[in-house]
C-alpha positions in Angstrom: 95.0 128.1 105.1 97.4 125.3 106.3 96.2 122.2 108.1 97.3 122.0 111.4 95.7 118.8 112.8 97.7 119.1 116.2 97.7 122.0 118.7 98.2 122.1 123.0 95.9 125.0 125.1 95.6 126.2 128.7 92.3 126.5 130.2 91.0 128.6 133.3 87.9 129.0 134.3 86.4 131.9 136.3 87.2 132.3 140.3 84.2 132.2 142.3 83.2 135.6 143.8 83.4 136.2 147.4 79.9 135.9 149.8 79.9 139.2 152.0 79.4 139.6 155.8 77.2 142.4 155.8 74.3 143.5 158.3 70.9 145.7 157.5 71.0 149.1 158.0 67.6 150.9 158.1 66.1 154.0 160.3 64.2 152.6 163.2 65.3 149.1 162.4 68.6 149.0 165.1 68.7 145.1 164.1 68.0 144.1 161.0 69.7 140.9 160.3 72.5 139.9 158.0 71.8 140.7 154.5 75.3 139.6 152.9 75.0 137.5 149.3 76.7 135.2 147.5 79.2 135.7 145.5 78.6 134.4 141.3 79.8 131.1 140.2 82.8 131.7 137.9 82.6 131.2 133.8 82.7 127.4 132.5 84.8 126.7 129.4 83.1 124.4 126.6 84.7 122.9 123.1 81.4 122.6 120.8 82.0 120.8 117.8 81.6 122.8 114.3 81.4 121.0 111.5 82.2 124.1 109.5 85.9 124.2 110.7 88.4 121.6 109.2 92.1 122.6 111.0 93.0 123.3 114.4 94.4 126.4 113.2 92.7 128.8 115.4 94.5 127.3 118.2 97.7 127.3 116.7 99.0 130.9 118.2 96.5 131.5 120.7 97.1 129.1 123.5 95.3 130.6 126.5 91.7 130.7 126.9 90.4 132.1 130.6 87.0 132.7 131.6 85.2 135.5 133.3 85.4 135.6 137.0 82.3 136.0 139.2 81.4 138.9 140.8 81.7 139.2 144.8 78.4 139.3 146.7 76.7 143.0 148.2 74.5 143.7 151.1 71.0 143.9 150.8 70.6 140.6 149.7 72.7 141.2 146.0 73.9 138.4 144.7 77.2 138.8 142.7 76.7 137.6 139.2 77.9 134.8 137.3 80.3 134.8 135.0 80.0 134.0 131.6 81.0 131.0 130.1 83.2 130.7 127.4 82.5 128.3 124.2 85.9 127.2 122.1 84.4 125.9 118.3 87.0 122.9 117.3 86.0 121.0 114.1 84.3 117.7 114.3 86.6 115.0 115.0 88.9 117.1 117.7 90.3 114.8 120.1 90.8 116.5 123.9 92.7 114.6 126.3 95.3 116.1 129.4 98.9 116.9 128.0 100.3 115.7 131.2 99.0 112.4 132.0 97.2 112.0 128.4 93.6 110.7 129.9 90.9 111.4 127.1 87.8 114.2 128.3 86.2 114.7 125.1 85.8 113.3 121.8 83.6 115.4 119.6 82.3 112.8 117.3 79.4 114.5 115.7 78.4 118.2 114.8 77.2 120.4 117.7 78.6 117.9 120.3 79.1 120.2 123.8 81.4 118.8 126.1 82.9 120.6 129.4 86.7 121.0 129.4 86.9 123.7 132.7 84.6 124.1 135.3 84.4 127.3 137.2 84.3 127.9 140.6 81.8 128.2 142.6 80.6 131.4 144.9 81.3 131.8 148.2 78.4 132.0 150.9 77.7 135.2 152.7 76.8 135.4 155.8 73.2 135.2 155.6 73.7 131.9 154.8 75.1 131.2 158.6 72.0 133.0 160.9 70.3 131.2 163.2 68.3 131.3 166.2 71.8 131.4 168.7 73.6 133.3 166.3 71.8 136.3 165.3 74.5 138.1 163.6 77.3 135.8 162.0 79.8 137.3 160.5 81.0 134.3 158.8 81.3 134.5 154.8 83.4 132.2 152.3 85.8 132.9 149.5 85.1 131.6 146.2 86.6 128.1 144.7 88.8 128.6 142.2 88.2 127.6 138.5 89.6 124.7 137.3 93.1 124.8 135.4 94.3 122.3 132.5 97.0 122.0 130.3 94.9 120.5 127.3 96.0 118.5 123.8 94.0 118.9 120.8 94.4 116.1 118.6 91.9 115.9 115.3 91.1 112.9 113.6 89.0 113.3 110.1 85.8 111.5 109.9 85.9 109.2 107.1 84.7 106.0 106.2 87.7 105.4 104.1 91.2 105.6 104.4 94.1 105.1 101.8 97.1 103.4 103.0 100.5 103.1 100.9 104.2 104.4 100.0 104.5 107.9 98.6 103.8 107.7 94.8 101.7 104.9 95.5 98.6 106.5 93.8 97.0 107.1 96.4 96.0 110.6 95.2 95.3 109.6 91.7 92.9 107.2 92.7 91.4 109.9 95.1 90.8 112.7 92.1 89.6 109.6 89.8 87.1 108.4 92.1 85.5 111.8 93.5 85.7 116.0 92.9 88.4 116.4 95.2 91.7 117.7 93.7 94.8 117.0 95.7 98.2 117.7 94.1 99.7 114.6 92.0 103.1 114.9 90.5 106.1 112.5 89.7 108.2 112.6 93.0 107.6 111.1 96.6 105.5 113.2 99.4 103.5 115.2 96.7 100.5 114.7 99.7 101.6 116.4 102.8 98.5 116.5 104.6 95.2 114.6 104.7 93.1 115.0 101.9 89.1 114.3 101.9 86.8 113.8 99.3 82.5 112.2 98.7 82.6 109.1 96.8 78.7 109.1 94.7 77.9 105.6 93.6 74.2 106.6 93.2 71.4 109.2 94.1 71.8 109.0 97.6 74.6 106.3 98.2 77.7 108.1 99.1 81.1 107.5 101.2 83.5 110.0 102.5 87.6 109.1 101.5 90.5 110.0 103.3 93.9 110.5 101.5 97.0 110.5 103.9 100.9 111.4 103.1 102.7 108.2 101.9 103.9 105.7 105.0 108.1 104.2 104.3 109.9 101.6 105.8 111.4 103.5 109.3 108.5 105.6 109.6 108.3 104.5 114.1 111.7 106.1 113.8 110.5 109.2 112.3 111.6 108.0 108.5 109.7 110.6 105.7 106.8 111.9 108.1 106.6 109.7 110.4 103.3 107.9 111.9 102.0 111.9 112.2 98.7 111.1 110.5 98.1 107.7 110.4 96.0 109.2 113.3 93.3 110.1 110.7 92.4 106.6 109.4 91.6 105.2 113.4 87.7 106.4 112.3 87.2 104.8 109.0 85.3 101.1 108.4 87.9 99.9 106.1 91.3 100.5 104.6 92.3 100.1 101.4 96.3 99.4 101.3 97.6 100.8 97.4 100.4 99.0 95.7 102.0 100.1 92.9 102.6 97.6 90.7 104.9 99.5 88.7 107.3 101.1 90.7 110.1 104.0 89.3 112.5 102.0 91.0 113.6 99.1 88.7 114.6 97.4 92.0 112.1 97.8 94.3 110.0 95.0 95.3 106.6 95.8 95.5 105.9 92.8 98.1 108.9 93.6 100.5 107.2 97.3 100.4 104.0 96.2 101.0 105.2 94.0 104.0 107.3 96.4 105.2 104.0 99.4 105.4 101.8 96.7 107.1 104.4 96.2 109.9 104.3 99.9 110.1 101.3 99.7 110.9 101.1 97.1 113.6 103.9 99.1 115.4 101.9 101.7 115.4 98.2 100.5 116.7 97.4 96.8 116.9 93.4 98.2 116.2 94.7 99.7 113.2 96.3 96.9 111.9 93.0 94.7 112.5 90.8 96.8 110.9 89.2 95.5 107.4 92.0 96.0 104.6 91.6 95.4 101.0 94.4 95.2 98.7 94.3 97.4 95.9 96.9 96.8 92.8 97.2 100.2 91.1 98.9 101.0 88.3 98.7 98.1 86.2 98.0 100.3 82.9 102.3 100.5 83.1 102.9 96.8 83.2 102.5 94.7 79.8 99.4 92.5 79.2 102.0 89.5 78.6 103.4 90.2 82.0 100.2 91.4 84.0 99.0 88.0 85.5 102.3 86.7 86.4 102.9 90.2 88.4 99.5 89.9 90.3 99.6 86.6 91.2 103.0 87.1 92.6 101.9 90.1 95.0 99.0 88.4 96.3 100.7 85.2 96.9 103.5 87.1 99.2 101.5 89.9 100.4 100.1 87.3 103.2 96.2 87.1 104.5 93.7 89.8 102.4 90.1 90.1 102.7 89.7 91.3 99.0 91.5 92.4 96.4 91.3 94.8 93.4 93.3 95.6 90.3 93.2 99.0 89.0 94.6 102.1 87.3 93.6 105.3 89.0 94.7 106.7 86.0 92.8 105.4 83.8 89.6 104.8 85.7 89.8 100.9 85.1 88.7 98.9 88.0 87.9 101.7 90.0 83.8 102.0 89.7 83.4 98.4 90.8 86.0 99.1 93.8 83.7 101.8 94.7 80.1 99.9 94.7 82.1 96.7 96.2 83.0 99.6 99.3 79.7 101.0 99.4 78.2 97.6 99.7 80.6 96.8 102.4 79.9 99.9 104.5 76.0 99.5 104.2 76.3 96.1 105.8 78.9 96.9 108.3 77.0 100.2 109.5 79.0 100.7 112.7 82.1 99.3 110.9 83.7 102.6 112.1 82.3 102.7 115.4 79.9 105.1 114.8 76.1 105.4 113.7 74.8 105.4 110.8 73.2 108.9 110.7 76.9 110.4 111.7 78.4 108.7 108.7 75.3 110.4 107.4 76.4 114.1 108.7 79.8 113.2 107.9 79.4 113.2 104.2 76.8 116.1 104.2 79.2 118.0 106.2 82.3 117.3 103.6 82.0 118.8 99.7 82.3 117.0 97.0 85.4 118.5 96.6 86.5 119.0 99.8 90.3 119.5 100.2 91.4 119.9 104.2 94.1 122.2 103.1 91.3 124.8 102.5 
């Protein structure tokens, strides 16, 4: 199954049914009254939240959702029935805002989360409704309201507490497979990750994290440079970032400070909340560097890589460095519980929800 994180739907809801002007008919009863009913409230539309869906897939090719329309009133008192609503399952994490003025209506943060999208309309009165003691037959009724109509954006944003930030070949996905079960691709060339990757970080019995891995950021990426700002999207959730630097780049001319630079002011550009959130450095890749040379190498990065919270030195690799990276985050995350903006016992359903191997590409 491909990931499609992105997807744009039209929603109608059900028409109100018409009330009814109609009058009592019975032998020996020459005036019996009105006796028109109401016409049914038309069907709703809802988007519920299922955390057993991870792509917007489902919405990819079928882009129009319309509800049932209500049934027109009857005589005799019969009220025209309802129609039913309609319930759209998006993963968790599906971002619903209007495509043409872009206002936010739903965020479905958490698992089962309901949220009303398109309201129907409601019946029309029939004329029963309008009797009184100087008008003892009205023949006044009302039309249905028409459901309402939008022109929605689906947007979804992985839950994770984690995110990976970094050029292509950084390591990123390395680091991911080292750390947890999940298996993205890794090979030797750049944009081997071309869409978000999750996977359960265990540090204990029941201490766990959840870990998104993104495609690589480059240098241009505002302007649409390698794929763009597309998914940096999926690390606006997460409590911290950690911001891989290969210390070892193919490129015998690349300069992994002017690269790291250069990917943080991608990131400003692209959200100023983004940009502030907590980011570690993490220096991959040092089991390709000499011993003779390591120190000199690290000291250099850190010292022109600007302000850092923390930093670690690793090779995803190899596994060095990367346990105490892991209990240092978990530590961090258990003090910083709504870090991410979100409660504890979501981050809880986020990483019960997610596999240990977990792979969004499906």
């Amino acid at each position: 199954m491909k990931f499609f994180d992105e997807a744009r739907i039209e929603v109608v809801a059900g028409d109100g049914g018409n009330g009814v002007a109609s009058f009592r008919r019975e032998k020996f009863i020459p005036f019996g009254g009105p006796d028109g009913g109401d016409g049914g409230r038309g069907g709703s539309i809802y988007a519920i939240a299922d955390r057993n869906l991870n792509t917007l897939i489902d919405f990819r090719y079928t882009r129009m959702f319309r509800a049932q329309r209500g049934e027109n009133g009857r005589g005799a008192d019969c009220y025209g029935k309802g129609g039913e609503d309609m319930e759209l399952r998006m993963p968790v994490g599906t971002v619903i805002s209007d495509a043409e003025t872009g206002v936010a209506l739903a965020d479905l943060d958490r698992d089962g989360k309901r949220a009303l999208i398109a309201r129907g309309g409601q019946g029309g009165l029939g004329n029963l409704h309008f009797k009184s003691s100087t008008n003892r037959a009205p023949r006044k009724c009302t039309p249905g309201t028409e459901g309402e109509h939008h022109l929605l954006k689906l947007e979804l944003k992985v839950l994770a507490d984690v995110g990976l930030l970094g050029l292509p070949n950084a390591g990123k996905s390395t680091f991911i497979r080292a750390v947890s079960s999940a298996k993205p691709k890794v090979a030797d060339y750049p944009f081997t990750t071309l869409h978000p990757n999750l996977g359960v970080v265990r540090v204990g019995h029941d201490r766990s994290f959840v870990i998104a891995d993104i495609p690589g950021l480059i240098e241009g990426a505002a302007e649409g440079a390698g794929l763009g700002h597309r998914f940096l999207k999926h690390l606006q959730r997460t409590g911290v970032l950690l911001h891989l630097v290969d210390l070892a780049p193919f490129d015998p001319e690349a300069d992994p400070v002017r690269d790291a630079r250069a990917i943080l002011a991608e990131l400003q550009k692209y959200d100023t909340a983004l940009y502030e959130k907590p980011r570690w450095l993490v220096i991959n890749k040092i089991d390709l560097v000499p011993e003779e040379e390591r120190e000199a190498r690290i000291a250099a990065l850190i010292g022109g890589y600007g302000e850092v919270e923390r930093h670690f030195v690793i090779s995803g690799l190899t596994g060095d460095g990367c346990k105490p990276l892991t209990y240092a985050i978990m530590d961090y995350l258990e003090q910083h519980p709504r870090a991410n903006g979100e409660a504890v016992e979501e981050d809880t359903d986020t990483a019960a929800r997610t596999d240990e191997s977990s792979n969004l590409e499906g």
